[in-house]
VOPAGU-2260 file (C-alpha; in pm, 1 decimal, decimal comma):
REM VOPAGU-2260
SITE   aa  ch    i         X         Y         Z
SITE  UNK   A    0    9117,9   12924,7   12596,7
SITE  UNK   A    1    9350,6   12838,7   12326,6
SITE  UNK   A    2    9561,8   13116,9   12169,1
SITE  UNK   A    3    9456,7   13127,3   11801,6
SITE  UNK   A    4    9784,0   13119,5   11546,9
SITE  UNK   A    5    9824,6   13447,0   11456,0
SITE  UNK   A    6    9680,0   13522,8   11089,8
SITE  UNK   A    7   10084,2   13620,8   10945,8
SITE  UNK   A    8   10124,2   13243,3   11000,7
SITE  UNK   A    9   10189,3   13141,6   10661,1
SITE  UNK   A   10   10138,6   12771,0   10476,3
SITE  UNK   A   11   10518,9   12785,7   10373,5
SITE  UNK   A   12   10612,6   12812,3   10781,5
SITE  UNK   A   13   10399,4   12531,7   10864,1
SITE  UNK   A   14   10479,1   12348,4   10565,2
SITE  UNK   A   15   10676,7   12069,5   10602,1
SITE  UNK   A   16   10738,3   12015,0   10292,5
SITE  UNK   A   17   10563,1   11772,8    9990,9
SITE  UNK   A   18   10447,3   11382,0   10027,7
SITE  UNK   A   19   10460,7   11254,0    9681,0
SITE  UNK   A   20   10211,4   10913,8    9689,4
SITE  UNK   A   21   10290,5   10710,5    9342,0
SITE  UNK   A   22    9944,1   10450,4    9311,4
SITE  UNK   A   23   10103,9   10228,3    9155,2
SITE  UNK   A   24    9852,7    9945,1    9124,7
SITE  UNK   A   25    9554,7    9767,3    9271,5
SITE  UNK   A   26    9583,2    9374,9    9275,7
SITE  UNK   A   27    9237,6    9152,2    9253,8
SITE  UNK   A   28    9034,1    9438,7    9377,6
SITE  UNK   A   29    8676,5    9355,3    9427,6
SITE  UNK   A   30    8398,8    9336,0    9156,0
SITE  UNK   A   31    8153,2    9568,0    9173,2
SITE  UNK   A   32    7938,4    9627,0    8828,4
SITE  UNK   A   33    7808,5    9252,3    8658,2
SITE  UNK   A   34    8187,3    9139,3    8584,4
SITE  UNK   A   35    8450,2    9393,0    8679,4
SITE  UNK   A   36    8508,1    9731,0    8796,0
SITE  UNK   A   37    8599,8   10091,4    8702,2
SITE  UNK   A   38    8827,0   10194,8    9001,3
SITE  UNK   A   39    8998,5   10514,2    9088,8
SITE  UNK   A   40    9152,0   10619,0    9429,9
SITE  UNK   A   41    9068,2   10871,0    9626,2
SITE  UNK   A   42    9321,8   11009,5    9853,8
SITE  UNK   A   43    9259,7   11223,0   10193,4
SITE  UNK   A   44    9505,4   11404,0   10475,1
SITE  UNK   A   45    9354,5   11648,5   10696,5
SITE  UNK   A   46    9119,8   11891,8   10434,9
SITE  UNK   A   47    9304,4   11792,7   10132,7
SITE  UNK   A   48    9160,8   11541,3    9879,0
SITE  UNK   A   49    9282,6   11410,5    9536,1
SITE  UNK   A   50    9212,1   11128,9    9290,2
SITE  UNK   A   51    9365,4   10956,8    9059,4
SITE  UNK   A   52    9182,6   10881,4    8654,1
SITE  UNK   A   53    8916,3   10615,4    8670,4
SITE  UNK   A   54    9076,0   10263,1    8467,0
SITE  UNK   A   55    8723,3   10119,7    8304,1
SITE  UNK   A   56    8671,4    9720,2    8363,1
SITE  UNK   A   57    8969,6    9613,6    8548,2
SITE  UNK   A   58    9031,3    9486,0    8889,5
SITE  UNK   A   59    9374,0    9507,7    8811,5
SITE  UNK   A   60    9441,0    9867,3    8728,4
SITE  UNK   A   61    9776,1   10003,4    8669,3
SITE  UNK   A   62    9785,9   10417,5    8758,8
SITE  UNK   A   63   10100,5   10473,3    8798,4
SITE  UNK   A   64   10030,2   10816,4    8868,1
SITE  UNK   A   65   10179,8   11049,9    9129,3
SITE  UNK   A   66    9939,3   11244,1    9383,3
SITE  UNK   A   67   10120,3   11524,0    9600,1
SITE  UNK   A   68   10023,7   11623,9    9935,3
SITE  UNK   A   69   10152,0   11909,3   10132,2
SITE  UNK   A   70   10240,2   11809,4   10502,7
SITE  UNK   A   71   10231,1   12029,7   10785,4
SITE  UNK   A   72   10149,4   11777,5   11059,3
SITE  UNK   A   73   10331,9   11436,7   11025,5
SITE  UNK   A   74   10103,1   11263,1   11241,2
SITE  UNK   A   75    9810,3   11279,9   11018,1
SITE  UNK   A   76    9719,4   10953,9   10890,6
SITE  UNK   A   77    9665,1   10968,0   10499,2
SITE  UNK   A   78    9376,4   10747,5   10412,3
SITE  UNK   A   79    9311,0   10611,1   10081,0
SITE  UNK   A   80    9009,4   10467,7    9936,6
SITE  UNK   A   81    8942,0   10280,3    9612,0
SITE  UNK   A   82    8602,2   10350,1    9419,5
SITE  UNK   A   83    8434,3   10191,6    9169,3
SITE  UNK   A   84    8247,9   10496,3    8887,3
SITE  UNK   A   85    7916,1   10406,0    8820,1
SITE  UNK   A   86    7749,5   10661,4    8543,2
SITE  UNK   A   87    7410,4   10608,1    8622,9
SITE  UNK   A   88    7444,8   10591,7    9045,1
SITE  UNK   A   89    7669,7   10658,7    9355,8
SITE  UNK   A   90    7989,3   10528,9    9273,7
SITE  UNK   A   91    8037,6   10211,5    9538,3
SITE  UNK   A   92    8321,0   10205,5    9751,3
SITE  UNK   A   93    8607,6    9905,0    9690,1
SITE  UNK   A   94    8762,7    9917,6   10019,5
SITE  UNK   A   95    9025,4   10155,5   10230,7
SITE  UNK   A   96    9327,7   10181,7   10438,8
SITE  UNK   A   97    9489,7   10411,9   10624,8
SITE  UNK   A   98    9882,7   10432,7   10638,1
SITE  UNK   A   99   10079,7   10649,2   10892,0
SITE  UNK   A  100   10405,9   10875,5   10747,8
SITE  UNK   A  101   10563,7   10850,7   11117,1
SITE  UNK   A  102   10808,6   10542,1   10982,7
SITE  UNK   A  103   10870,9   10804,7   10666,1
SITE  UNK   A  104   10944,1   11116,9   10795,5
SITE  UNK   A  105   11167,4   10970,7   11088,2
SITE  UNK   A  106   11396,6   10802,4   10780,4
SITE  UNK   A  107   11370,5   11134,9   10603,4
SITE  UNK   A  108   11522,8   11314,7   10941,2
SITE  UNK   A  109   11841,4   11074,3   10976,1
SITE  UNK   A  110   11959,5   11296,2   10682,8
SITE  UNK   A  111   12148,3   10954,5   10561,7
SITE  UNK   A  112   12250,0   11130,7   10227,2
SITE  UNK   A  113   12571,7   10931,9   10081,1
SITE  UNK   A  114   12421,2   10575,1   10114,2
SITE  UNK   A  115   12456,4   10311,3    9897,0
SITE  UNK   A  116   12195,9   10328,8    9591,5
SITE  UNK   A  117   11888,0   10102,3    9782,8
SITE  UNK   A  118   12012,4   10059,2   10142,3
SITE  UNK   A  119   11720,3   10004,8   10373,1
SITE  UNK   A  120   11686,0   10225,8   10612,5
SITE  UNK   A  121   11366,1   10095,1   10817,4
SITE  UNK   A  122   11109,9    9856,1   10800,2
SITE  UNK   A  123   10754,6    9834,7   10895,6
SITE  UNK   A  124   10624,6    9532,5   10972,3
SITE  UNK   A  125   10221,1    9474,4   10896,5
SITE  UNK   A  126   10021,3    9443,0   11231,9
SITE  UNK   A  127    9674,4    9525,9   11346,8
SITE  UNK   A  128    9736,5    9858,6   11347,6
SITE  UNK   A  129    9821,8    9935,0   10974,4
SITE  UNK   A  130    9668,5    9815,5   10681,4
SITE  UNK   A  131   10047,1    9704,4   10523,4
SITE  UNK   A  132    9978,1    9331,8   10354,9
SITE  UNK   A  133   10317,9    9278,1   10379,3
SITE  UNK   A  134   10699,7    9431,4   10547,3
SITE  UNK   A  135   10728,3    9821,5   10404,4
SITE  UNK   A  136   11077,5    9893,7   10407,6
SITE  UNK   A  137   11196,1   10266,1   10364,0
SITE  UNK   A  138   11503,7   10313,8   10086,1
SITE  UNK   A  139   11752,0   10513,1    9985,4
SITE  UNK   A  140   11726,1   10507,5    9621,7
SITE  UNK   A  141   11855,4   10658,0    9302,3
SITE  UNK   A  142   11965,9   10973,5    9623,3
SITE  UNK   A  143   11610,8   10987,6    9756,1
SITE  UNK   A  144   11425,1   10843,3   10056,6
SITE  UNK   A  145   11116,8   10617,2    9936,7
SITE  UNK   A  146   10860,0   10388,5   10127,8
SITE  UNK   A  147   10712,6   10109,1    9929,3
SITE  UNK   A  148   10396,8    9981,3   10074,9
SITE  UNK   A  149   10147,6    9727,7    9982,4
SITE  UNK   A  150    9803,3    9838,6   10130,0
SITE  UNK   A  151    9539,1    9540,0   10215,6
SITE  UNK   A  152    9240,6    9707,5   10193,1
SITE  UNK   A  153    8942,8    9700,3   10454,2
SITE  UNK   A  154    8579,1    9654,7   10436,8
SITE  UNK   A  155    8578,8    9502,4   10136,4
SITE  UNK   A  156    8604,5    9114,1   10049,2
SITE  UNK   A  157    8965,2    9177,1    9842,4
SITE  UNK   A  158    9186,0    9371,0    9729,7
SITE  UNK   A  159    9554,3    9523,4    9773,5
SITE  UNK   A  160    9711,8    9855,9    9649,4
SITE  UNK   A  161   10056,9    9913,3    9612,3
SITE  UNK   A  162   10214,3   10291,2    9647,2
SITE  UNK   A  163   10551,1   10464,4    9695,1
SITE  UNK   A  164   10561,4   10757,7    9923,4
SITE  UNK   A  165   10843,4   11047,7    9803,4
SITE  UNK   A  166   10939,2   11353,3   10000,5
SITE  UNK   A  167   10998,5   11671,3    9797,3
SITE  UNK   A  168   11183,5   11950,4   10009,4
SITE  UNK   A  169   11046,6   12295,5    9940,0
SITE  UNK   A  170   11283,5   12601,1    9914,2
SITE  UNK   A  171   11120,6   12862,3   10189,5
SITE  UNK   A  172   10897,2   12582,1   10383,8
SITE  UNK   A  173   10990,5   12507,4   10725,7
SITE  UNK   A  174   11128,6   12185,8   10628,1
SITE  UNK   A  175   11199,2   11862,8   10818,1
């Protein structure tokens, strides 16, 4: 029988420490009411969920807005999906994809501090196994580690979204 963590376990020493997920954008996402869409994203790791605003009658939305997710297991995969709001019914799913921070978080544990402002440190090419559209490459920029990824979605007949994944270091987590 497995030993059950003991209860003075706190989030801040499993905590990791903060994944920062910028949606950027959604590129020629599918169409879903008579001749557009109303998407928002819905993001998932392990129990937590966020969302980002709903854009009304676009299938090319710009959020630009910044959804934070505390880590405490790296090997979660964070899946995203893209909805379209419907007042009157179940909002209809636009697609998903699933991206892995393993690629991330071993860039974040070089410590490479002192680069040059936007030297790549890794890339990740797309394959089977990921849902990237095209290379990810993980930066040092303007003295932080990012990950730009462009995210084909699945089950769905189009569609891409683009994000940035930031790391924010918490004072009293357990840290990288």
């Amino acid at each position: 029988m497995a030993e059950s963590p003991s209860p003075s376990l706190s989030l801040m020493d499993s905590l990791l420490g903060l994944l920062r997920i910028r949606i950027k954008r959604g590129v020629n996402l599918a169409v879903r009411d008579v001749r557009s869409s109303d998407p928002y994203v819905v993001v998932k790791m392990g129990r937590q969920k966020l969302k980002t605003r709903i854009i009304n009658k676009d299938v090319n939305p710009e959020w630009n807005e910044d959804l934070t997710l505390s880590v405490t297991d790296p090997n979660l995969p964070v899946k995203l999906t893209v909805y379209d709001h419907d007042t009157f019914s179940k909002d209809d799913k636009m697609g998903d994809a699933e991206i892995s921070i393993k690629a991330f978080i071993e860039a974040l544990r070089m410590n490479v501090g002192g680069l040059p402002n936007g030297t790549i440190i890794t890339r990740e090419q797309p394959s089977r196994q990921n849902c990237l559209a095209e290379e990810s490459c993980v930066s040092y920029t303007d003295g932080k580690v990012i990950q730009d990824m462009c995210l084909r979605l699945r089950n769905v007949e189009c569609g891409e979204v683009e994000i940035q994944l930031q790391w924010i270091d918490l004072p009293g987590s357990k840290g990288l």
